[in-house]
TIVO-2410 file (N, C-alpha, C; in nm, 3 decimals):
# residues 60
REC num residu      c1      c2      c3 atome chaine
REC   1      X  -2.395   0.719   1.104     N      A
REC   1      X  -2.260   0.676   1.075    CA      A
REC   1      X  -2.240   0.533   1.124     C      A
REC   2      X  -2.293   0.540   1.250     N      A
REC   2      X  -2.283   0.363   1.304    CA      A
REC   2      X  -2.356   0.265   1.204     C      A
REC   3      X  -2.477   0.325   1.164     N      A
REC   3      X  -2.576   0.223   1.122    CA      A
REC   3      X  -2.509   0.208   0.980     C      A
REC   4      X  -2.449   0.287   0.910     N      A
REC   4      X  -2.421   0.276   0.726    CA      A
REC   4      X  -2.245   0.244   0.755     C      A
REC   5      X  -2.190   0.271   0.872     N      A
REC   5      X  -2.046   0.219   0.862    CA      A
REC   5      X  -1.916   0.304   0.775     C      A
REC   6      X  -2.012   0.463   0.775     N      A
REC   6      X  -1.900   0.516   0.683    CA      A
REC   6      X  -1.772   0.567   0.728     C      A
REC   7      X  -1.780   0.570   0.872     N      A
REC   7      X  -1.688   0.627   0.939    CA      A
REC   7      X  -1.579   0.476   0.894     C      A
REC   8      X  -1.612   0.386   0.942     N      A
REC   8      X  -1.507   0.283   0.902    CA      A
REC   8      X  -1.447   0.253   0.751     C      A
REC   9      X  -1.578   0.310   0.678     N      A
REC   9      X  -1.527   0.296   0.494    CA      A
REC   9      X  -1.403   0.391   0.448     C      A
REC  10      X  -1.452   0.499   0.547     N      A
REC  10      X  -1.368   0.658   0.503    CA      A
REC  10      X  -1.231   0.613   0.570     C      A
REC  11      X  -1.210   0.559   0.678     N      A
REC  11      X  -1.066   0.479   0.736    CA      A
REC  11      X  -1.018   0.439   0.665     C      A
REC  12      X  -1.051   0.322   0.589     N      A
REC  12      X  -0.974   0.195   0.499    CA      A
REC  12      X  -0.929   0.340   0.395     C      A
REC  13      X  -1.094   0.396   0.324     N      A
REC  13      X  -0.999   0.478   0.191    CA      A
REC  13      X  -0.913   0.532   0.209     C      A
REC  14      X  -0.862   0.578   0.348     N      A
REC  14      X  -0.809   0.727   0.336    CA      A
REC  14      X  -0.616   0.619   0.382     C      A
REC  15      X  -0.652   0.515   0.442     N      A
REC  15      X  -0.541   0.445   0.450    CA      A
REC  15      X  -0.509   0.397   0.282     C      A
REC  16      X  -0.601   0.335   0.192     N      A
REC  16      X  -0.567   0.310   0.079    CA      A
REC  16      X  -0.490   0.412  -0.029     C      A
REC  17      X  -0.576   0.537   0.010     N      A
REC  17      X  -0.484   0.670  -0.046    CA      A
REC  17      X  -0.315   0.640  -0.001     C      A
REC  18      X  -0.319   0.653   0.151     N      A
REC  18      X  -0.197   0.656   0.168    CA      A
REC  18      X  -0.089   0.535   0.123     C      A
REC  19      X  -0.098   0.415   0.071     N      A
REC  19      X  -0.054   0.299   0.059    CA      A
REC  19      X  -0.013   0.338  -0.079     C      A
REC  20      X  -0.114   0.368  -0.150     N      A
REC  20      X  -0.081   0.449  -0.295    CA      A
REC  20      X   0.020   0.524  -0.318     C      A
REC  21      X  -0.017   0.625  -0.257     N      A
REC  21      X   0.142   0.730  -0.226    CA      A
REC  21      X   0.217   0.679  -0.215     C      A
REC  22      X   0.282   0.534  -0.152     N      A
REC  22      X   0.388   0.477  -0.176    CA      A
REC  22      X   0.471   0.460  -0.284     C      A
REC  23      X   0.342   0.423  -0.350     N      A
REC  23      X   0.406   0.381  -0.556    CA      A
REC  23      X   0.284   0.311  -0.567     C      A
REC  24      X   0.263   0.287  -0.706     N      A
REC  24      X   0.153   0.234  -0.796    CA      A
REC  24      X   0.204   0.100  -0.807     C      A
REC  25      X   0.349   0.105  -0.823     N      A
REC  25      X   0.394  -0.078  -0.907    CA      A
REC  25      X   0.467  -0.129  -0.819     C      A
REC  26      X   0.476  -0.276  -0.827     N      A
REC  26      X   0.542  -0.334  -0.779    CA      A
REC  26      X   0.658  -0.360  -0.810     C      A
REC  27      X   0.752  -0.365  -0.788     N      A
REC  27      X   0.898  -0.347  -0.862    CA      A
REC  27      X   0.936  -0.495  -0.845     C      A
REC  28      X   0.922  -0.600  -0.766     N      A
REC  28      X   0.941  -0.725  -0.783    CA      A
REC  28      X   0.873  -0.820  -0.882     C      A
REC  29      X   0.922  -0.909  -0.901     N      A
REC  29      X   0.907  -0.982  -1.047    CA      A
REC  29      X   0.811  -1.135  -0.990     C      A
REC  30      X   0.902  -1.175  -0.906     N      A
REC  30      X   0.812  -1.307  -0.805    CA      A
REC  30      X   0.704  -1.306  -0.723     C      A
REC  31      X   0.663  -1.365  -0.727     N      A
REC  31      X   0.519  -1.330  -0.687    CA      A
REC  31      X   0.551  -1.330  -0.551     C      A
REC  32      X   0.620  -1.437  -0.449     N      A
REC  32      X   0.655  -1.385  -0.293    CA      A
REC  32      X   0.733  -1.272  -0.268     C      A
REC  33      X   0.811  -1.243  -0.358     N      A
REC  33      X   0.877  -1.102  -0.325    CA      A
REC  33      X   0.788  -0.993  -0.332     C      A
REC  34      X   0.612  -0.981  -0.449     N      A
REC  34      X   0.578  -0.924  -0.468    CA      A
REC  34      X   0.524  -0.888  -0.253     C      A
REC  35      X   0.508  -1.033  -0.220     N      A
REC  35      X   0.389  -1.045  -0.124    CA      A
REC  35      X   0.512  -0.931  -0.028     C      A
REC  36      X   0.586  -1.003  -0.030     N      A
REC  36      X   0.722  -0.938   0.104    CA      A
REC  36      X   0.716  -0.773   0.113     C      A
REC  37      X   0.680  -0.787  -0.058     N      A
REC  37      X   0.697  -0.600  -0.070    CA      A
REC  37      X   0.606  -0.473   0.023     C      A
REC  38      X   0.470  -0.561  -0.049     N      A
REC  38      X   0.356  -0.509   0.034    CA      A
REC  38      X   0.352  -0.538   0.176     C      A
REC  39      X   0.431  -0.624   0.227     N      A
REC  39      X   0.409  -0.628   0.413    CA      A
REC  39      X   0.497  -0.568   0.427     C      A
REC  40      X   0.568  -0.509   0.335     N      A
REC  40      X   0.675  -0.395   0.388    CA      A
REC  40      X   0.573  -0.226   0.415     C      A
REC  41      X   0.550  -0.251   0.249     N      A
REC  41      X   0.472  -0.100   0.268    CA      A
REC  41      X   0.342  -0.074   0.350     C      A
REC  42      X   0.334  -0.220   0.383     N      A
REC  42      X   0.194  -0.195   0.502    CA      A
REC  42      X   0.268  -0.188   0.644     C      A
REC  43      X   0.398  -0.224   0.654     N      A
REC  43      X   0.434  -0.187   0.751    CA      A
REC  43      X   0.492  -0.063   0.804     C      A
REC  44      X   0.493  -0.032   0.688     N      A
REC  44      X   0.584   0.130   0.697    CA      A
REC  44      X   0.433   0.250   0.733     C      A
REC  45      X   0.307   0.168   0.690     N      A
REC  45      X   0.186   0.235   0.699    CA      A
REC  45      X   0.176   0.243   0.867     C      A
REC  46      X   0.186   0.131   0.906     N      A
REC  46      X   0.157   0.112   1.035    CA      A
REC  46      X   0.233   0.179   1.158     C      A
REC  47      X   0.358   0.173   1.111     N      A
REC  47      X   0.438   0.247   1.179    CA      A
REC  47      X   0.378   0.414   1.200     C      A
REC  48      X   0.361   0.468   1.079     N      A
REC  48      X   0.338   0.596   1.065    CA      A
REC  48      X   0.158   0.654   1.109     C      A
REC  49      X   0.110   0.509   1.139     N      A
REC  49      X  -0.052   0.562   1.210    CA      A
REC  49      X  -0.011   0.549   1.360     C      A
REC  50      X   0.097   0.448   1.412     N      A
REC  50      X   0.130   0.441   1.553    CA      A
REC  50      X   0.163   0.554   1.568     C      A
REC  51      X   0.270   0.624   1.490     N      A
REC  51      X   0.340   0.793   1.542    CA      A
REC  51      X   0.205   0.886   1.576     C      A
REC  52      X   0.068   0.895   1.496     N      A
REC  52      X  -0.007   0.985   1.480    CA      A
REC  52      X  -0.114   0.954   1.603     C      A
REC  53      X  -0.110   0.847   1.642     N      A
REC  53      X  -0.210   0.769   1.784    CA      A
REC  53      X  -0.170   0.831   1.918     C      A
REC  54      X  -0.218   0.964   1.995     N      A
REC  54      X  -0.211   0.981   2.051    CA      A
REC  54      X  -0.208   0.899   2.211     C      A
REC  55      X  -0.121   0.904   2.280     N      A
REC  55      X  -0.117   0.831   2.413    CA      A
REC  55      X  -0.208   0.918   2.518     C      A
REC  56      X  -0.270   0.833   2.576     N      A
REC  56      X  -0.404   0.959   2.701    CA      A
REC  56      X  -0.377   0.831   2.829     C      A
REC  57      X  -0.377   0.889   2.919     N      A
REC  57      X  -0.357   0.891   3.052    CA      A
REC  57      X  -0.427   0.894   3.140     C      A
REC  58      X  -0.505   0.837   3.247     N      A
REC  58      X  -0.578   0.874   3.344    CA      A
REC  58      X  -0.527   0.965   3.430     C      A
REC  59      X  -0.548   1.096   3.448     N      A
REC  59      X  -0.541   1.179   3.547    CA      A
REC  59      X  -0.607   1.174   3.681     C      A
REC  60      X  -0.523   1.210   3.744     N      A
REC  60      X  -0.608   1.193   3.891    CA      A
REC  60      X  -0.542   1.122   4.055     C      A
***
């Protein structure tokens, strides 16, 4: 897995799946609104991998 990198390939796809699920189209017409759109929906991605990132603690 280290040496072929699939563990990192299978990350991106499985984030690309989810970006998808958003919507297919872009609903803006300008090309910077297009850009604004997508740092939205990558932000709304990001948000929702922070919720799933478990917090760990040193015990002891």
């Amino acid at each position: 897995r280290r040496w072929s990198g699939y563990h990192r390939r299978s990350r991106v796809e499985t984030k690309m799946h989810c970006l998808k699920l958003l919507g297919h189209r872009l609903i803006a017409r300008d090309f910077d609104r297009q850009v604004a759109e997508l740092q939205v929906r990558i932000a709304v991605l990001n948000g929702y991998t922070a919720l799933g990132i478990p917090v760990t603690k040193v015990a002891g």
